[in-house]
C-alpha positions as CSV (number, residue, x, y, z in Angstrom):
1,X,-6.1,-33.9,-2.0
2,X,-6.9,-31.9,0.8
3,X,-2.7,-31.1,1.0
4,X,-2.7,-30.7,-2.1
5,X,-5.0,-27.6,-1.7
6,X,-3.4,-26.7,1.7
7,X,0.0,-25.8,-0.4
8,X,-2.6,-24.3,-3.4
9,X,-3.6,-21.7,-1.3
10,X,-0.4,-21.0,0.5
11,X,1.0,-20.3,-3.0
12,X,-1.9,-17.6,-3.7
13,X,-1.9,-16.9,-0.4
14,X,1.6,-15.7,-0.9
15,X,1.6,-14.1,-4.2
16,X,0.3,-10.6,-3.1
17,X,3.1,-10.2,-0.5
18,X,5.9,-11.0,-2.6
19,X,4.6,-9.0,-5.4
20,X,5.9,-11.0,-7.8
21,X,9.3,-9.7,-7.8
22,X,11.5,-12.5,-8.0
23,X,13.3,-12.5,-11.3
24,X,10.0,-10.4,-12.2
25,X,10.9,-8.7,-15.6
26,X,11.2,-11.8,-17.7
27,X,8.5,-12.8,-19.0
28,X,7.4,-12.0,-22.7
29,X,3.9,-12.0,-21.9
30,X,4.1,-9.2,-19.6
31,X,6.2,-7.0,-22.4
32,X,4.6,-7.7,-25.2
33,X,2.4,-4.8,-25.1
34,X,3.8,-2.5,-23.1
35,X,2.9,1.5,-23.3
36,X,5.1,4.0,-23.1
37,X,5.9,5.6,-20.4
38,X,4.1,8.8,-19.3
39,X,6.2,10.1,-16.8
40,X,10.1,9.9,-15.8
41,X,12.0,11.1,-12.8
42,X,14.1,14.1,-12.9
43,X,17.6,13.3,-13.0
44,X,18.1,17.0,-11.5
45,X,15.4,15.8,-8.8
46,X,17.3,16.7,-5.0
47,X,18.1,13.3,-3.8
48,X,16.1,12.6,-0.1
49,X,17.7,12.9,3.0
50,X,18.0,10.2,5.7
51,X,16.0,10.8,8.8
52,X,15.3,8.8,12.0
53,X,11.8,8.7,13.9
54,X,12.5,8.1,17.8
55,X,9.7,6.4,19.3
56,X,8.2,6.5,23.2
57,X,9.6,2.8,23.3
58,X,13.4,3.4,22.8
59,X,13.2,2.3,19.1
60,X,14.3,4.4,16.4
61,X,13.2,3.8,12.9
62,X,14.8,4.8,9.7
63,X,13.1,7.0,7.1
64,X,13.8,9.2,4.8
65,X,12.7,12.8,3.6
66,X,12.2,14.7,1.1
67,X,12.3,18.4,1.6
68,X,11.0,21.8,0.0
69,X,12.7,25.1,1.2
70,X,9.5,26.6,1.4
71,X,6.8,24.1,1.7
72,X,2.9,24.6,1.6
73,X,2.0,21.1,2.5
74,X,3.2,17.9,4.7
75,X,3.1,14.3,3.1
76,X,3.8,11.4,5.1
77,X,4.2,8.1,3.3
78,X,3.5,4.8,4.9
79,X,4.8,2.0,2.9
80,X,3.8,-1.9,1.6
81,X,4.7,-5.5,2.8
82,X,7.5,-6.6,2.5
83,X,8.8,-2.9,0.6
84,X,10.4,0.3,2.6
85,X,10.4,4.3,2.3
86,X,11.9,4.3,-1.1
87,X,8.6,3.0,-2.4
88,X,7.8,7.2,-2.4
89,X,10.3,8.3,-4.5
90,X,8.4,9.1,-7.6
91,X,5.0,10.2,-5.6
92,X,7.6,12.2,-3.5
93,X,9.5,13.7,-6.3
94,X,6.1,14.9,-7.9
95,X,4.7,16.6,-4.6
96,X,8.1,18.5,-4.0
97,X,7.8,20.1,-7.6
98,X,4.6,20.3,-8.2
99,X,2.5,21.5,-5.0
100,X,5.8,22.9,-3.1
101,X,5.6,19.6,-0.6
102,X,7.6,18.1,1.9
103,X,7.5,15.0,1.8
104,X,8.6,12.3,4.5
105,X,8.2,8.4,4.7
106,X,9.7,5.5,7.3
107,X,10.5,2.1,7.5
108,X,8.1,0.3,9.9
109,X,9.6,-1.8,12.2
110,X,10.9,-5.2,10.9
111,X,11.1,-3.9,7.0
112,X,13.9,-1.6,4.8
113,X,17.0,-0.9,7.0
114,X,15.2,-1.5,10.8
115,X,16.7,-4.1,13.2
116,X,15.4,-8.0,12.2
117,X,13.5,-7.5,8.7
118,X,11.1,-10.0,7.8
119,X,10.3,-10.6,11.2
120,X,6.6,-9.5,12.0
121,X,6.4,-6.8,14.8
122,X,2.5,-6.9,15.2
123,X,0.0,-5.0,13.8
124,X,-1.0,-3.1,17.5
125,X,2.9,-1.8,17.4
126,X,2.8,-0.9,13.5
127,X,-0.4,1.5,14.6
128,X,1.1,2.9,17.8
129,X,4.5,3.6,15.5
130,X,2.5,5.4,12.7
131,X,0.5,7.5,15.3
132,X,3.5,8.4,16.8
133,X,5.3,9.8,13.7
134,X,2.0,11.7,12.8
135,X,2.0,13.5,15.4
136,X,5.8,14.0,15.6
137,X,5.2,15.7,12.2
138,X,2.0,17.6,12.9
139,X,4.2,19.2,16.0
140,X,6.9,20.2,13.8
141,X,4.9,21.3,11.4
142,X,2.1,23.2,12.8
143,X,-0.4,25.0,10.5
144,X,0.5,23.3,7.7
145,X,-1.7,20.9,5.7
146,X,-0.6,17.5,6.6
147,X,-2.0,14.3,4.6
148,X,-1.0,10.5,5.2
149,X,-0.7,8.0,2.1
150,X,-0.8,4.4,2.6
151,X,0.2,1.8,0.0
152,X,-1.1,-1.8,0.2
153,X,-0.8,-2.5,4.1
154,X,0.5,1.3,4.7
155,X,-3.1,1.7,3.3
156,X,-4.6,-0.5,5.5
157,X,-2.4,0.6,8.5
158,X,-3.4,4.6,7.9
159,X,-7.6,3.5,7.6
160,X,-7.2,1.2,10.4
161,X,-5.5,3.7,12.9
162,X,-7.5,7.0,11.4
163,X,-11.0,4.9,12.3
164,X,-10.2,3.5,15.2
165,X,-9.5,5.0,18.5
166,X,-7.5,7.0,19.7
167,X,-7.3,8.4,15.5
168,X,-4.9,9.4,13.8
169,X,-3.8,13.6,13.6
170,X,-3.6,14.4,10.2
171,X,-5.5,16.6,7.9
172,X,-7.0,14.0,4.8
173,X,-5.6,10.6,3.7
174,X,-5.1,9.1,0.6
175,X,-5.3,4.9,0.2
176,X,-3.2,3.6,-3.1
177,X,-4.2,-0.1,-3.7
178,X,-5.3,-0.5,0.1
179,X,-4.5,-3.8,1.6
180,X,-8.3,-5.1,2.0
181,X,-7.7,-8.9,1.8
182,X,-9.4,-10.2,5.1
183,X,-9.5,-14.3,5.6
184,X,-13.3,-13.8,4.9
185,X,-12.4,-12.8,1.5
186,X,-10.5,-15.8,0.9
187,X,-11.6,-19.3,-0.5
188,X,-11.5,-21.7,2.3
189,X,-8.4,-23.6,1.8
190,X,-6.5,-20.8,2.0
191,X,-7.9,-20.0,5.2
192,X,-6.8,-23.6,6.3
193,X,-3.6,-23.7,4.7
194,X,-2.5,-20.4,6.7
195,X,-4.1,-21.8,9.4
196,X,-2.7,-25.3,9.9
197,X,0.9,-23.8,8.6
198,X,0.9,-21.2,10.9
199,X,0.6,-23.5,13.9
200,X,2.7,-26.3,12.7
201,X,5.4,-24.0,10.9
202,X,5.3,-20.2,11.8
203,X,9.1,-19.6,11.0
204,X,9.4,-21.4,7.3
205,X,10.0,-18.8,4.5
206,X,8.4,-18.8,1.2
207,X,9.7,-16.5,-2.2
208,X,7.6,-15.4,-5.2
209,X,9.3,-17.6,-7.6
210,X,6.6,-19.1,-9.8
211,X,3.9,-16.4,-9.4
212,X,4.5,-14.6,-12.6
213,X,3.3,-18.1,-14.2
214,X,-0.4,-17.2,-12.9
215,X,0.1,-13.8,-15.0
216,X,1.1,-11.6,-11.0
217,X,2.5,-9.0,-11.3
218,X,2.5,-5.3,-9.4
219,X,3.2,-3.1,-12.3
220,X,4.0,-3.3,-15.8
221,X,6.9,-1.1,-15.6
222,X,10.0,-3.4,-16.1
223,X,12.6,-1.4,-14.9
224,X,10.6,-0.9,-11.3
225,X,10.4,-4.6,-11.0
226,X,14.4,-5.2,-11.7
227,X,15.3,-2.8,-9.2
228,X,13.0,-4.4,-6.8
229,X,14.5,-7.6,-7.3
230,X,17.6,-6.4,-7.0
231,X,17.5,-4.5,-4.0
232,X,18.9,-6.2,-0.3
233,X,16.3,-3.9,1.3
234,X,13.2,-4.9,-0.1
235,X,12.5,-8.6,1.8
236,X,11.9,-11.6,-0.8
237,X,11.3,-14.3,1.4
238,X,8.0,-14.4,4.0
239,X,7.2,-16.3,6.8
240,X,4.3,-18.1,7.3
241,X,4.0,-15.8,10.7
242,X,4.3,-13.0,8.5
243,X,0.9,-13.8,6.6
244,X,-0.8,-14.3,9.6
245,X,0.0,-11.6,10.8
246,X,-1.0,-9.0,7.5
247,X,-4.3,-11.4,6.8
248,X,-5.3,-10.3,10.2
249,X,-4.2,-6.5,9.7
250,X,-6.5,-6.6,6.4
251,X,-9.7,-8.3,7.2
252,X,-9.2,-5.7,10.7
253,X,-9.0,-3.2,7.6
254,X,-12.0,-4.8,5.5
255,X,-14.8,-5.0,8.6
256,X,-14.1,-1.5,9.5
257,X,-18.1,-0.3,10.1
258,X,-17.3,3.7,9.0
259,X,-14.5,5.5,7.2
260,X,-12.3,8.0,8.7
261,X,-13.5,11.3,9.8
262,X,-11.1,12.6,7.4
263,X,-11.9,13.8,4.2
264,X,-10.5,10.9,2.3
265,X,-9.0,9.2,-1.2
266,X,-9.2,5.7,-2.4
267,X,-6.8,4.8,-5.5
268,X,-7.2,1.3,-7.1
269,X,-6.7,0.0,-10.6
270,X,-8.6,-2.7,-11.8
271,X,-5.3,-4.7,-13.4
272,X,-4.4,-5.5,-10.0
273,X,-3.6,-9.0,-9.2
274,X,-2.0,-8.5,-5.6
275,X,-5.1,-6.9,-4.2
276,X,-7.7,-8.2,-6.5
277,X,-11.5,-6.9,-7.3
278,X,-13.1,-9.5,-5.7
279,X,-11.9,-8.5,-2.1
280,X,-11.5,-5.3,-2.9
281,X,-15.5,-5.7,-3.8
282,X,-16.3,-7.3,-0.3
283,X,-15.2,-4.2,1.1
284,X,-17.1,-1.6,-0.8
285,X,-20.3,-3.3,-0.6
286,X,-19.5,-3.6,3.3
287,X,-18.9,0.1,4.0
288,X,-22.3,0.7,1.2
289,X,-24.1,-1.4,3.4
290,X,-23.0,-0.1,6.3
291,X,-24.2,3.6,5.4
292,X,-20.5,4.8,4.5
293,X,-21.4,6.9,1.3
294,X,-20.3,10.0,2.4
295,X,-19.3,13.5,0.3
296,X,-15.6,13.3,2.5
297,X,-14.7,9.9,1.0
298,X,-13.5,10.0,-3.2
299,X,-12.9,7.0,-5.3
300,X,-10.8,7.4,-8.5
301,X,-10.7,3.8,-10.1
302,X,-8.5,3.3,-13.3
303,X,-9.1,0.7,-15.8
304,X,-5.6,0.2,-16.7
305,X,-4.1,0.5,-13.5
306,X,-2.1,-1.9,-11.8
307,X,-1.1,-2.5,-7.9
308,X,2.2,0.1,-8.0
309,X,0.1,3.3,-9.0
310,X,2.7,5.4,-9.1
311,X,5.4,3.0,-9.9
312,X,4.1,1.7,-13.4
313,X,4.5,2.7,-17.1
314,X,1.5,5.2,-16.7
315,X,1.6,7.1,-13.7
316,X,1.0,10.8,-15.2
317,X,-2.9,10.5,-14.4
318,X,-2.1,8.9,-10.9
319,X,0.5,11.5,-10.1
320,X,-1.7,14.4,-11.4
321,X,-4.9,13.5,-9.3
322,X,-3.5,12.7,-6.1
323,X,-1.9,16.3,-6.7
324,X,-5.1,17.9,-7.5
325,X,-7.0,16.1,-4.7
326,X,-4.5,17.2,-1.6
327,X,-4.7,20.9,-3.1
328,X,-8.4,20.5,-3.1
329,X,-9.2,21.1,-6.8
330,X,-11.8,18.9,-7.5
331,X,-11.2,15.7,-9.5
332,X,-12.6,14.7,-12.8
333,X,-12.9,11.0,-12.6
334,X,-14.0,10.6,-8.8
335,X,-16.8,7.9,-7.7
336,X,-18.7,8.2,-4.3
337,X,-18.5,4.4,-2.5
338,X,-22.0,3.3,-4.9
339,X,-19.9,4.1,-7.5
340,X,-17.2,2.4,-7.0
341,X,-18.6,-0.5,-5.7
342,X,-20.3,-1.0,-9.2
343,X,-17.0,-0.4,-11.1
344,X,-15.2,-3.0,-9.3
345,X,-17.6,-5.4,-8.6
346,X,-18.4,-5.7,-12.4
347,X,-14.7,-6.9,-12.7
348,X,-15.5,-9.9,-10.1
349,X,-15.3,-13.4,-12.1
C-alpha cells in the first residue's frame, strides 16, 4: 500500500511540471465547450530577435527580445518549468503595441536552447542569473520603467529574489500563476514519495502522459497545447532531481514572511490545476497572517482563468490589465491579500 501511494503522489507530484502537454489536445472533455477566442496574434507582429545574456560566471544564456524603436517601458520575462523565453510571445507582442514596450526574456540555465536541459542548475544559481540580467537591463536602460514578470517558477524566482537579500533592481513586478507549491502544502505521501525517490533514484525521468485523465491541463487553448507538445525546446521528461529541486524553490517562495518592496501584481485563475487553490490558499493566509496587506501589493483573480494566463482562449482581460497595471491606471477588478485570500480559499475542497 504504502508503494502504492509513494508512486500516487509522484504522479500528482509531477503533473504540474509537465503541464500536461504530452499529446495534450485530445481529449473531448477538454473541447467540448470551448469559448472563442478573445485575442489573436498579429501576423504583421515584428518577429523577436535573438539575444544572449553574459553572466559573471562565463555562462552565456540564450534569450530573446522584443523591441520598440521608441520604447517608454522595459519588460523582462522570466519563464516556467520545464518551458523557455517563447512562453512571452503573446504578453510580449501586446506590450510592444500597446504601451510602446520593449520587451526581453531568457532561457534560465538548464531549459530552451542552454547547455544540458532538463538538468537542474539549483535554485541559488537561477536567482544570482536573474539578478544579473536585471541589472544588465536596468544599466542599459536607465530611466526607464523597468518591471519583471514571472510565470509559474519565473514567478516564484522574481518574489523569491525581489524579497530576499541582496533584492532585485527593478521598478514593480508582476506574478502570473506563481509557483507557491511548498512540500508543506502537500499531502504526506507525496512528500515521501519525492523523498524516498529522490535518494534512491535522482536521475529517472518521468513524462505527463496520463495526467489529462485527472482533468490537468494548463490552458484550454488547443492550439497552445499542440505547439507545446510539439516543440524540441520545451523539456517533456523530468527528473526526480528536478522536483526536488522546484518543491524546494516553491515552499522557499510560499514561507516568505513579507512581499517585495515593490509595488507588486499577483495574477491567478481559479481553473488552475497545475498550481491549485489550495496551495495557492496556504500562501495568502501566510502573508495575511503575517501582516502583508499592503496598498503596493494587487490581486486580480479570474474565475475562468486557467494556469497559461496569457496563453489561453481568453486572454483579452489578462492582456488588458497587466497593461493597465504597468502604466499605472488603476485596475477594476483588483483584491488587496484579505481579499484574495477569501476568493481562493472558498475554491479549497
Amino acid at each position: 500500500m504504502q508503494i502504492r501511494f509513494m508512486f500516487l503522489g509522484l504522479f500528482l507530484l509531477s503533473a504540474w511540471a509537465f503541464l500536461g502537454l504530452t499529446a495534450c489536445s485530445s481529449s473531448s472533455g477538454q473541447i467540448a465547450t470551448l469559448p472563442e477566442r478573445d485575442h489573436a496574434l498579429s501576423v504583421s507582429a515584428p518577429a523577436p530577435q535573438p539575444v544572449q545574456f553574459d553572466l559573471t560566471d562565463g555562462q552565456s544564456l540564450a534569450g530573446r527580445v522584443w523591441p520598440h524603436t521608441h520604447p517608454r517601458h522595459i519588460v523582462l520575462g522570466v519563464h516556467g518549468f520545464n518551458d523557455y523565453s517563447k512562453a512571452f510571445e503573446p504578453l510580449a507582442q501586446h506590450l510592444r503595441s500597446e504601451m510602446a514596450a520593449t520587451v526581453y526574456a531568457y532561457d534560465h540555465r538548464g531549459f530552451g536552447a542552454n547547455p544540458s536541459p532538463g538538468i537542474w542548475p539549483g535554485a541559488d544559481p537561477l536567482l544570482a542569473d536573474l539578478r544579473q540580467i536585471a541589472t544588465q537591463l536596468r544599466q542599459r536602460h536607465a530611466g526607464l520603467p523597468f518591471t519583471v514578470v514571472g510565470e509559474s517558477m519565473g514567478g516564484a524566482l522574481v518574489w523569491v529574489a525581489a524579497s530576499e537579500p541582496p533584492g532585485l533592481l527593478a521598478d514593480q513586478l508582476a506574478l502570473k500563476a506563481p509557483a507557491v507549491w511548498g512540500a508543506n502544502s502537500m499531502p504526506w505521501y507525496q512528500r515521501l514519495s519525492l523523498k524516498v525517490m529522490n535518494a534512491v533514484a535522482p536521475d529517472m525521468s518521468l513524462t505527463g502522459r496520463g495526467v489529462q485523465s485527472l482533468g490537468i491541463f494548463p490552458t484550454n487553448d488547443p492550439e497552445v497545447s499542440r505547439d507545446l507538445s510539439r516543440d524540441p525546446l520545451f523539456i517533456k521528461a523530468t527528473r526526480i532531481s528536478s522536483l526536488a529541486g522546484v518543491t524546494e524553490l516553491m515552499g522557499r517562495a510560499q514561507a516568505l514572511s513579507s512581499p517585495p518592496p515593490q509595488r507588486s501584481l499577483v495574477l491567478y485563475g481559479l481553473r488552475d490545476r497545475i498550481i491549485p487553490p489550495p496551495p495557492v490558499c496556504d500562501w495568502l493566509t501566510h502573508l495575511n497572517a503575517t501582516g502583508a496587506a499592503s496598498t503596493e501589493l494587487d490581486f486580480v483573480v479570474y474565475p475562468d482563468g486557467w494556469h497559461l494566463l496569457t496563453r489561453q482562449l481568453q486572454t483579452r482581460e489578462v492582456l488588458l490589465d497587466m497593461q493597465q497595471w504597468i502604466e499605472k491606471i488603476p485596475l477594476t477588478p483588483r483584491q488587496n491579500v484579505a481579499q484574495a485570500q477569501e476568493t481562493v480559499c472558498a475554491k479549497r475542497p
